[in-house]
N, C-alpha and C positions, 0 to 999 in steps of 0.2 A: 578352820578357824571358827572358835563360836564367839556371837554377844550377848553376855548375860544382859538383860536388860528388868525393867519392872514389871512394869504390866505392856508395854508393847511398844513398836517403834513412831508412837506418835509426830506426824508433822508440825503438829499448832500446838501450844499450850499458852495459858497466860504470863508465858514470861518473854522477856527478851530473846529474839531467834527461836521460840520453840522449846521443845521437851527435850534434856538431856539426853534421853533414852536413841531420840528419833533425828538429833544432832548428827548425834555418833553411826546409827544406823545409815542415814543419808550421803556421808562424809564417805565413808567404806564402800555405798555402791557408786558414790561418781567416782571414785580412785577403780572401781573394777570389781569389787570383791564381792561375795556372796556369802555373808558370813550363816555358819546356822544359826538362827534367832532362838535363846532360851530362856522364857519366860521364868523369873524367880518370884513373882506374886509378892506379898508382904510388904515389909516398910520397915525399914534400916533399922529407923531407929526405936523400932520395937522389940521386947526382948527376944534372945535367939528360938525360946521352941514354938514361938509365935509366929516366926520363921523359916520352915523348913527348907524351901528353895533358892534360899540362899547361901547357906551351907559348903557349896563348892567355890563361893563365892570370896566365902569370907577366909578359907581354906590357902585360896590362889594368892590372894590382893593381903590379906590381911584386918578389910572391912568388910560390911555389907552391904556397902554404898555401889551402888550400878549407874551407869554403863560402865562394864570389865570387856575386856577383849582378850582373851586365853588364844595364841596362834598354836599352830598344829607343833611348833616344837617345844612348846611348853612357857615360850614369854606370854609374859601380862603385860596389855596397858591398862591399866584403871584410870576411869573418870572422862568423860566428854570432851574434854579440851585434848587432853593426851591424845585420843582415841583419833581425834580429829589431825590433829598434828602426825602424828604417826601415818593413816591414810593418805595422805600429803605427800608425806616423805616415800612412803610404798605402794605406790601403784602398781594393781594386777599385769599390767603389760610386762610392767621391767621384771617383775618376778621371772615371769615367761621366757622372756630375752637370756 
C-alpha cells in the first residue's frame, strides 16, 4: 500500500487534530499498517507542471489533493477522513487472519 502525502506525515499543524497528511499516516499505523510514505511536494492548488509529483496522484483519485491511499490491488481512498475510516474498518490483523 502507498500514501501519497505532501510534504510529510506531520503530527501537529495549526489546525484542529493536526495535518491531514499525518491524520491519515497515524490512523494506518494504529490499525497495523506500514504504508510506504510517498512524498508528492507542491500544492494542489497550483497549476499541474508546477506540480510534478503529483501526477500519479491525480491519475489514481482524479485530484491532486493528498492524503490518497493507492492499496496493493489497485483501490484508492482519497482524503483524511476516508483514509481514517477505512483504517478503522481494516485492520492489519484481520487481513492476516
Amino acid at each position: 500500500m502507498k500514501l501519497y502525502v505532501c510534504h510529510g506525515t506531520f503530527r501537529s499543524a495549526p489546525r484542529p487534530g493536526g495535518h491531514p497528511c499525518g491524520q491519515a499516516h497515524k490512523a494506518l499505523e494504529e490499525a497495523g499498517h506500514a504504508p510506504e510514505v510517498i512524498l508528492t511536494r507542491g500544492w494542489a492548488a497550483l497549476p499541474k507542471f508546477l506540480n510534478p509529483g503529483r501526477r500519479r496522484v491525480t491519475e489514481i483519485s482524479g485530484n491532486p489533493w493528498v492524503p490518497t491511499l493507492e492499496l496493493d490491488d489497485g483501490t484508492v481512498v482519497d482524503g483524511s477522513k476516508e483514509i481514517i475510516a477505512w483504517a478503522k474498518a481494516h485492520p492489519a490483523d484481520a487481513a492476516a487472519a
